[in-house]
C-alpha positions in Angstrom: -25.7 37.6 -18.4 -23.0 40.1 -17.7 -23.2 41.7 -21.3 -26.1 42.6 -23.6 -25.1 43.5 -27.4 -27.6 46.3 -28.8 -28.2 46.5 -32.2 -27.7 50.4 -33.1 -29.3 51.1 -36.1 -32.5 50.1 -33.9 -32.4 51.1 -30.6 -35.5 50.8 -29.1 -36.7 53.8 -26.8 -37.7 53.0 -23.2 -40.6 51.4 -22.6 -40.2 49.6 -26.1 -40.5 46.1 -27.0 -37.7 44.2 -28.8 -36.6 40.8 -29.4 -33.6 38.5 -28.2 -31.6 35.8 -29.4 -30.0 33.8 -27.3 -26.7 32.0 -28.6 -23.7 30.4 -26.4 -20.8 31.0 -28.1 -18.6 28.8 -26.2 -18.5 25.6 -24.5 -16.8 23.8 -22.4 -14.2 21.4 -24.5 -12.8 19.7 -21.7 -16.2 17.7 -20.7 -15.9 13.8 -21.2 -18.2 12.0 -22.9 -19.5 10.4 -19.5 -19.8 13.8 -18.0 -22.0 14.7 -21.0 -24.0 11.5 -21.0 -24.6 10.8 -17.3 -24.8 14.5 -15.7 -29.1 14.6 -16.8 -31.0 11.9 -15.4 -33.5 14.3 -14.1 -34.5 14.1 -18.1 -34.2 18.1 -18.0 -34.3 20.7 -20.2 -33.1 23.9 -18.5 -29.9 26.5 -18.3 -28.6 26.6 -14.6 -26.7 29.8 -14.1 -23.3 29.3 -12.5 -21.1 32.5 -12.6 -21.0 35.1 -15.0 -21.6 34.3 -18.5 -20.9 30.5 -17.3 -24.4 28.1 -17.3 -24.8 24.5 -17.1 -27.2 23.1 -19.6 -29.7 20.6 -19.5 -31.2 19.1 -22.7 -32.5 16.2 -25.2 -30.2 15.3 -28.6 -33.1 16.3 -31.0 -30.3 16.1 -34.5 -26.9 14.7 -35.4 -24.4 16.0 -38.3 -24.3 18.4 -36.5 -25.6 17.5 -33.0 -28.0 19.9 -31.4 -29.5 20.0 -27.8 -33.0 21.3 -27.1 -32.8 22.7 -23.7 -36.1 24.3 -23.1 -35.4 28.4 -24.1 -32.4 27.8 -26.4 -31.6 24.9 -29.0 -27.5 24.6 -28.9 -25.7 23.3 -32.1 -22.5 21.1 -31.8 -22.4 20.1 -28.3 -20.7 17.4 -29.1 -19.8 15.3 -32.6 -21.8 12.5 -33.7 -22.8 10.8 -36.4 -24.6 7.9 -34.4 -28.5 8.2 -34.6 -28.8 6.5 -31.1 -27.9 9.6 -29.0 -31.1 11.0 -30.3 -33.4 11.1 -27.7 -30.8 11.2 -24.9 -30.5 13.6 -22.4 -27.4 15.4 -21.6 -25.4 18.1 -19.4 -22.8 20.2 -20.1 -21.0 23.5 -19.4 -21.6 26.7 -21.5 -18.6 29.0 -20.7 -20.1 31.9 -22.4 -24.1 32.6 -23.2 -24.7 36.0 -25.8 -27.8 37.9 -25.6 -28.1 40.4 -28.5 -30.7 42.5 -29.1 -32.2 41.5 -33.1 -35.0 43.0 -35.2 -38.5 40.6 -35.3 -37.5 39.2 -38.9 -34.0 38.0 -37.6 -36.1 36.9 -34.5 -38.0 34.6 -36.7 -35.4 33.1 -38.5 
């Protein structure tokens, strides 16, 4: 991460505990389908940092309509667009162009 948002209303002081979430905001759109489908066979489930805000993501299609990825730390909604059960299960790779970190209370944490 290059950038971290902080919520002002609740700043924590130093030394003081506070939650993250993690979203990626964009992806690449210009992976094909056999990038997506063939770049995993290590089966992994992991964010790779490249440059940046850029990571490559490694994860398992847990969910269709809309697709989401578990990779390990972060679950990534519409990778990809699929209403064909059979990609559950399947491990995939692609590009996240840019990963947010922002600072969020422990109920929005939660959620």
């Amino acid at each position: 991460m290059d950038e971290f948002s902080i919520d002002e209303r609740s700043t924590p002081g130093i030394g003081d505990d506070f939650d993250v979430e993690i979203s990626a905001s964009l992806l690449d759109d210009d992976e094909s389908w056999e990038t997506i489908f063939s770049g995993n066979p290590e089966r992994r489930k992991a964010l790779d940092h490249i440059d940046g805000w850029s990571y490559r993501a490694f994860g398992e299609v847990i969910a269709i309509d809309p697709v989401v990825v578990d990779c390990g730390m972060i679950q990534i909604p519409e990778v990809f667009h699929s209403n064909d059960s059979r990609v559950i299960g399947e491990f995939v790779a692609f590009t996240i162009t840019r990963l947010d970190a922002t600072q969020c209370t422990t109920q929005e944490a939660e959620r």
